[in-house]
Steps between C-alpha positions, in 0.01 A plus 500: 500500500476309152206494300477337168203489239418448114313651288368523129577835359308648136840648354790306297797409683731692351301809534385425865880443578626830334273691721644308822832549411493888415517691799283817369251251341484321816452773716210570312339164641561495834160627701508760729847648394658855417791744460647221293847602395678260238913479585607256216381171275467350872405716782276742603315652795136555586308592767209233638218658656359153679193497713502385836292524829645834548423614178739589204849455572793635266785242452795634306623174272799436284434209253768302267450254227740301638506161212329478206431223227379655183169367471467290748628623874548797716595550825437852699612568790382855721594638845349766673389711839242679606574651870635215737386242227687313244384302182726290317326307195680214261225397220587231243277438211492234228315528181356245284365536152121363499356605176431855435570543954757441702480217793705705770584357839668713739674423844557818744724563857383795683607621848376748694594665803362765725140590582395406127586171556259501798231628372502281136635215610152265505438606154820596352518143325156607259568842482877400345286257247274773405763717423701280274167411373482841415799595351488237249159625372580816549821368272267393219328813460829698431557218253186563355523820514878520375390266158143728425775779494 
């Protein structure tokens, strides 16, 4: 499945894209995630805690920053299981300067396979959206957070 979207984002470009491309800092804003363990400058692993129709289910993920563009482009990339099911996850993300925010517009491959495909597959499309959604505002606030400091 691909799913591409835009969106405005109240943090600097250069701050919103050192957040995205620092694995501990970007652990920090992904939703729902754990037991984060930081390998290098480019990988680390998490575990996702996603909720489905039978409940919470624990997917063990390994992410990479696979390309980045200071300032303006990163590219993660994240593979995981959980059981019989496997996610693999390739997100690219270009930033803009637009003022004092950052015009970001994002394009994302994810395939799924076992029983989690099943039961997310009608809306796996808007619940990939919301999460990028919220990973770059949850990218902002460490920004924010990161300059108050």
């Amino acid at each position: 499945m691909i799913v591409s979207g835009q969106m405005t984002v109240a943090s600097p470009r250069e701050e919103l894209w050192a957040v995205l491309s620092d694995p501990g800092r970007l652990a920090q804003a992904l939703p729902g995630v754990g037991d984060v363990s930081v390998q290098d400058e480019r990988h680390f692993s998490a575990v996702a805690h996603p909720f489905t129709a039978l409940g919470e289910t624990r997917v063990a993920l390994d992410f990479e920053i696979v390309e980045a563009r200071p300032g303006e482009f990163v590219r993660i990339a994240a593979c995981g299981r959980s059981g019989e099911n496997l996610l693999q996850l390739s997100i690219a993300l270009e930033l803009a300067s637009a003022g004092e925010e950052t015009q970001a517009s994002w394009r994302a491959e994810l395939l799924l396979r076992g029983v989690l495909a099943s039961l997310l597959q009608r809306g796996l499309g808007e619940l990939l959206r919301e999460q990028v959604e919220s990973v770059l505002c949850a990218g902002a606030r460490i920004s924010e957070s990161d300059r108050g400091s």
